[in-house]
C-alpha positions in Angstrom: 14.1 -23.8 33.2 17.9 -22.4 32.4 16.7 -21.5 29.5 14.1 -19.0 31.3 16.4 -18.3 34.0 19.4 -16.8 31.6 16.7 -14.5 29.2 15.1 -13.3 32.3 18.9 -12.3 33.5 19.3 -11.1 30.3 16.6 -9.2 30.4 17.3 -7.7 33.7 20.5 -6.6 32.3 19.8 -5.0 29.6 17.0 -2.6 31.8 20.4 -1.6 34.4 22.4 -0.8 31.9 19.5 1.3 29.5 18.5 2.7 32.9 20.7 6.0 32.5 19.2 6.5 29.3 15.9 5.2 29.5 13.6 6.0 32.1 10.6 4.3 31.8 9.1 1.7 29.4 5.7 1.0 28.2 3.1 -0.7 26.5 0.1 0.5 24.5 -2.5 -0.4 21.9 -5.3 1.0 20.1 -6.8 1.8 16.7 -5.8 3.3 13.3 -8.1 5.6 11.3 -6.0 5.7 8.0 -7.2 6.5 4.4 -5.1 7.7 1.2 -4.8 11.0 -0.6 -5.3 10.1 -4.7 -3.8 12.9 -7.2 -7.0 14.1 -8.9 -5.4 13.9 -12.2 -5.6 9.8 -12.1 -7.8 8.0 -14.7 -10.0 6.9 -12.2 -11.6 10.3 -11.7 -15.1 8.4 -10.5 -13.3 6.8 -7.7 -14.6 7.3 -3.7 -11.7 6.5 -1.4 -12.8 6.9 2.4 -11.2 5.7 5.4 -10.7 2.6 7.2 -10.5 1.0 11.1 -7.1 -0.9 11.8 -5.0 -1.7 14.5 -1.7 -0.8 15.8 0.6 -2.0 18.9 3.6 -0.6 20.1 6.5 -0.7 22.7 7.3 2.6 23.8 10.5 4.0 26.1 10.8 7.2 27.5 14.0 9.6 28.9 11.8 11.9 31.2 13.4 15.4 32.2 11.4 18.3 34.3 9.1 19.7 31.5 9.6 17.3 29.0 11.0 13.7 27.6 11.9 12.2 24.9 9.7 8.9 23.5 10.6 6.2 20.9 8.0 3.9 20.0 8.9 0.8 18.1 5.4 -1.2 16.5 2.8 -3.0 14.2 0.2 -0.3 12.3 -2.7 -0.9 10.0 -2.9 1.6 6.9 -4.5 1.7 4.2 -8.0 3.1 2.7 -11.8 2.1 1.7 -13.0 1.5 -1.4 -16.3 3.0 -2.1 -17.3 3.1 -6.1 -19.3 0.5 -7.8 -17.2 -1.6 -10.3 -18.4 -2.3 -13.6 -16.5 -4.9 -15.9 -16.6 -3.8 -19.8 -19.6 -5.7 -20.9 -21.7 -3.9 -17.9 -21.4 -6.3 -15.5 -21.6 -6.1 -11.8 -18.0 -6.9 -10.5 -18.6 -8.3 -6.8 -16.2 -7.2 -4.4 -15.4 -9.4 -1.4 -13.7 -6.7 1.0 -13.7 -2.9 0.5 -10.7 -2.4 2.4 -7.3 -2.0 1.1 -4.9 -3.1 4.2 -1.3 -1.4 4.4 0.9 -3.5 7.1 3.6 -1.5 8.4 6.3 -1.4 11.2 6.3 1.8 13.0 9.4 3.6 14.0 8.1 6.7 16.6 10.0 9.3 17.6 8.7 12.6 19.7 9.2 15.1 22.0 7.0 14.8 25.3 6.1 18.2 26.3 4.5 18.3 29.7 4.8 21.5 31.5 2.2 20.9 34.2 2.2 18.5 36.6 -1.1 17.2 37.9 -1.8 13.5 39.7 -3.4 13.2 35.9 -1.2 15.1 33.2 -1.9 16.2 30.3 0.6 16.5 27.5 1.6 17.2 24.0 3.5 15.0 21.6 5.5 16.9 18.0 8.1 14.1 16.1 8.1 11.7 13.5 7.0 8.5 12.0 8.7 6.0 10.1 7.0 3.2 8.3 8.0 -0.1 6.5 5.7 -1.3 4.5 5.3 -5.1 5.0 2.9 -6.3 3.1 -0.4 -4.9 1.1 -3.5 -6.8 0.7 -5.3 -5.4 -2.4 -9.5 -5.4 -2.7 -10.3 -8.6 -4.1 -12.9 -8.7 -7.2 -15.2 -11.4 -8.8 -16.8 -10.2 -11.7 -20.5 -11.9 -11.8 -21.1 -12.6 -15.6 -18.0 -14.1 -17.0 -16.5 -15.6 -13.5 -12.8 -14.2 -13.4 -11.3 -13.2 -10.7 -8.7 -10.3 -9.4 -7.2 -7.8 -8.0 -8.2 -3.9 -8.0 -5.0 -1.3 -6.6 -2.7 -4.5 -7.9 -0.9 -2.0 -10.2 -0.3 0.7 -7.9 0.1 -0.9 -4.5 2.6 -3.3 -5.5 4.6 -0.3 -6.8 4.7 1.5 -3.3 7.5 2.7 -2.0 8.5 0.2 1.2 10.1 3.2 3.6 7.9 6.3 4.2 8.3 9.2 6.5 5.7 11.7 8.1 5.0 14.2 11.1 2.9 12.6 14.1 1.6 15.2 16.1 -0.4 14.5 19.4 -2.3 15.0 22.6 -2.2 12.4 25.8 -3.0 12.7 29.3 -0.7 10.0 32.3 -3.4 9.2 34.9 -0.8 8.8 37.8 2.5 7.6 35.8 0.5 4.3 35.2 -2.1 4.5 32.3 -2.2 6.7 29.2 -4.2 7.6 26.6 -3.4 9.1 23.4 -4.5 11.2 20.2 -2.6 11.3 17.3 -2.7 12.6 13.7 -0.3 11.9 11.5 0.5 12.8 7.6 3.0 11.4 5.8 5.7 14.4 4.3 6.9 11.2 1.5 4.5 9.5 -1.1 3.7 6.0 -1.4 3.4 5.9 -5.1 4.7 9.1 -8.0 4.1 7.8 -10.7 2.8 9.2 -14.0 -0.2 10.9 -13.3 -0.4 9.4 -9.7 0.8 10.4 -6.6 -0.2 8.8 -3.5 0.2 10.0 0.0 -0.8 8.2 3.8 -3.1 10.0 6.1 -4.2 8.4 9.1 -5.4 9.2 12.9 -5.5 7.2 15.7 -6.3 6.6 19.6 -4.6 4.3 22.2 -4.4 3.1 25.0 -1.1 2.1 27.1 0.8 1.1 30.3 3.8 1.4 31.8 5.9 -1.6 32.8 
């Protein structure tokens, strides 16, 4: 009970003395709509790479001023891409694949500029900054090739080559229903490649909507 007692001081703390910067902190979560633009020079010229569903969370703070603020975001994403050709091994064999879905985690680093120069009960808004990502951890499409039983992975030579830090424009639209809820749209292109390499560049694209508080 101490224990709780000094973090929840702590806690308090730290919001007083951030309080002159920071005016307000929230909450919010939603879903990623990601996919991956593939040089067209790559070997693989029969390859279909579509997009994918993840998820993303985020803590968000926010110095508000008359017309517009400043946000940071700090969070979990889900990148990646889909996987849509039809494997054949060498001997014409049908390679089975057990997911389609190659899944980028990445911590988030979000900073924009809040424009809001109307002010409604319900106001609409418009986000311009930056997003920085740090790749986690990749998890590759995972094969089993029918006739001769061996196993494996697909992207294995590429993905574990990516680049861990990546940088890119996040561009939005939101709307605060009464300072309480949000919701936003985002788009956001990375400027930096995953992967340049050869004949290969690879870059992140990825969308998303979400919901948030604030606390």
């Amino acid at each position: 009970m101490k224990k709780i007692k000094t973090v929840l001081f702590l806690i308090l703390l730290t919001k007083i003395s951030f309080s002159q910067i920071i005016d307000r902190y929230g909450f919010n979560a939603g879903i990623s709509y990601s996919t991956q633009f593939w040089n067209p020079k790559i070997l693989f010229s029969e390859m279909e790479i579509g997009y994918k569903v993840g998820l993303m969370f985020f803590l968000s703070s926010e110095k508000c001023f008359e017309f517009f603020g400043l946000k940071t975001e700090i969070g979990y994403i889900q990148k990646g891409f889909s996987y849509k050709h039809e494997t054949k091994s060498c001997n014409g064999g049908i390679v089975n694949h057990q997911n389609r879905n190659i899944l980028l985690h990445d911590l988030a680093l979000n900073i924009c500029l809040k424009i809001n120069p109307i002010k409604f009960d319900n106001t609409p808004y418009l986000l311009v900054g930056f997003r920085g990502d740090y790749l986690m951890s990749p998890k590759d499409v995972d094969l089993n090739m029918s006739t001769t039983n061996i196993t494996g992975n697909l992207y294995g030579d590429y993905i574990n080559n990516f680049n861990k830090y990546n940088l890119g424009c996040l561009l939005g639209v939101g709307i605060d229903f009464e300072e309480m809820v949000y919701i936003e749209i985002e788009y956001n292109p990375n400027f930096t490649k995953n992967l340049d390499k050869n004949l290969i560049t690879i870059r992140d694209n990825c969308f998303g909507i979400k919901i948030g508080v604030y606390i």
